[in-house]
C-alpha positions as CSV (number, residue, x, y, z in Angstrom):
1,X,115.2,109.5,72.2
2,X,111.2,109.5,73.7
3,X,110.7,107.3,76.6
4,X,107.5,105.4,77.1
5,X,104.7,107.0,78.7
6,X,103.7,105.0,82.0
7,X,100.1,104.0,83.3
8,X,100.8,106.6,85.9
9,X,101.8,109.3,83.9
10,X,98.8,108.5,81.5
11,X,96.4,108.3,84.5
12,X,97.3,111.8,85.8
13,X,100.0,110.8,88.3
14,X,99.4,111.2,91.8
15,X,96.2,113.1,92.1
16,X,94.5,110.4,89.9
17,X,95.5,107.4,92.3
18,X,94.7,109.6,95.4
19,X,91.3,110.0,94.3
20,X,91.1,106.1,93.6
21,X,92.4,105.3,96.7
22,X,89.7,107.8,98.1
23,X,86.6,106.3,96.4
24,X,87.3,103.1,97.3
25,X,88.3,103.3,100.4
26,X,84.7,105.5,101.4
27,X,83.1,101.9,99.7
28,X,85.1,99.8,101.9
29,X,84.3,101.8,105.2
30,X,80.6,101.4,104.5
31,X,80.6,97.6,103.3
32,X,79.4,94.8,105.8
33,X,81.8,91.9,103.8
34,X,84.9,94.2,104.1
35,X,85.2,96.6,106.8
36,X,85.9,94.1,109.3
37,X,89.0,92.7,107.7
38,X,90.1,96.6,107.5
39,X,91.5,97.9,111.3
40,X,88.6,99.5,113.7
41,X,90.7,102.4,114.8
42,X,90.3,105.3,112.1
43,X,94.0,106.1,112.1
44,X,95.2,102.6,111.1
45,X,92.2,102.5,108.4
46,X,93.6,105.5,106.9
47,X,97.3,104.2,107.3
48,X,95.4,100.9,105.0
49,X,94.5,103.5,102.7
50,X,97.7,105.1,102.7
51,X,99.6,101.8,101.8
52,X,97.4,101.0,98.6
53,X,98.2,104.5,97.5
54,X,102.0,104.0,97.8
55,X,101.7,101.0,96.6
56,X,99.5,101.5,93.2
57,X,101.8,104.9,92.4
58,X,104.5,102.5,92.5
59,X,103.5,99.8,90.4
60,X,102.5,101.6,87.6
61,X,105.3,103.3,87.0
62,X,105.7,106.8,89.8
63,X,107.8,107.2,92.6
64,X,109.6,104.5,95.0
65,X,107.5,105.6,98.0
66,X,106.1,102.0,98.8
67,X,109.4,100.2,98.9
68,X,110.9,102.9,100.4
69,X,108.9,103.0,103.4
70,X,107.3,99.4,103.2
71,X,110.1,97.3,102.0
72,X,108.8,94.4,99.1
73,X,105.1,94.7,98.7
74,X,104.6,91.1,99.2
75,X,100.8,91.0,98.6
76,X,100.3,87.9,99.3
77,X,101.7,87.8,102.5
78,X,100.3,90.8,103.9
79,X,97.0,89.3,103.1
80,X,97.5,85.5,104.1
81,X,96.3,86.2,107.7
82,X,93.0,87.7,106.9
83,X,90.2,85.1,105.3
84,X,89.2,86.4,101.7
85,X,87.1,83.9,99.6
86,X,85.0,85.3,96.3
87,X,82.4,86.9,98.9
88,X,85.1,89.0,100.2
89,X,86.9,89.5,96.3
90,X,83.6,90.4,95.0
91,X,83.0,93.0,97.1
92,X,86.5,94.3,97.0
93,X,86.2,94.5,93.3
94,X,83.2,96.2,93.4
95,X,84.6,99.3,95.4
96,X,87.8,98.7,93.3
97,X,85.6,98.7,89.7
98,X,82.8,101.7,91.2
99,X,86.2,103.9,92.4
100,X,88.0,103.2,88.0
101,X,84.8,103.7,86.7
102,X,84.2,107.3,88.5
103,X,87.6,108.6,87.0
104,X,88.1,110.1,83.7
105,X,90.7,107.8,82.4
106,X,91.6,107.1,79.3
107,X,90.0,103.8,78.2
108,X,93.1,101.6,77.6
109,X,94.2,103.1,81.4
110,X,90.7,102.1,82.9
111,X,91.6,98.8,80.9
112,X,95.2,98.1,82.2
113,X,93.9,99.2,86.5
114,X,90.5,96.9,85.9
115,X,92.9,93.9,84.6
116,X,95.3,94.2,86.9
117,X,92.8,94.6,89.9
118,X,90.7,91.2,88.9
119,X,94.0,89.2,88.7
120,X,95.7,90.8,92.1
121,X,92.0,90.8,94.2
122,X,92.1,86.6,92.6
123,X,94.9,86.0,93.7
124,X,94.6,86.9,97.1
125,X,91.9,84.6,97.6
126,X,93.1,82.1,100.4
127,X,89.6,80.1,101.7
128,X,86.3,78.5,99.6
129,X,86.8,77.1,96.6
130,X,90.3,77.6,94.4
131,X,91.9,79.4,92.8
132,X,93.9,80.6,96.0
């Protein structure tokens, strides 16, 4: 009996999305749109980083760490209190596309992270013009 191969397992597990985590993260820290909605002090900026890590291992398919430490990811929420519009999901998707694109993935693996980042970085749009 073979089991299904996950995005993560595909992608290179752990290392792979603590690189991607990595890459974007340096884009954020330098971006005039972004780093304000990210925390000032450099500890909870790396805890930031640290949740999107947890978070992506878990969703496509690795270890439990997210929930286990964070509970339901709730994106939605965690983001209602900070004011993204398409400036902000431009930019976000930018870092997000630049930090895939620098990754040696397999193209249907850079095609399943680049999907599901457009449709979670639209969806947390919650000011301008719809869809939020």
């Amino acid at each position: 009996m073979s089991q299904a191969v996950t995005v993560y397992q595909a992608a290179g597990g752990e290392g792979t999305f603590t690189r991607l985590v990595e890459r974007f993260y340096a884009g954020v820290a330098a971006d005039p749109v972004l780093r304000p909605l990210y925390p000032k002090d450099p500890t909870m900026f790396a805890a930031a980083a640290e949740h999107l890590r947890l978070f992506l291992i878990q969703y496509w398919g690795g270890p439990g760490w997210y929930g286990e430490r964070r509970g339901h990811p709730r994106l939605r929420m965690r983001h209602l209190p900070f004011s993204i519009g398409r400036r902000e999901r431009d930019a976000w998707m930018r870092h997000m596309r630049e930090a895939v694109e620098s990754l040696e993935l397999a193209p249907q693996v850079r095609a399943a992270l680049l999907e599901y980042f457009e449709n979670a970085a639209t969806a947390m749009m919650n000011t301008g013009e719809p869809p939020f």
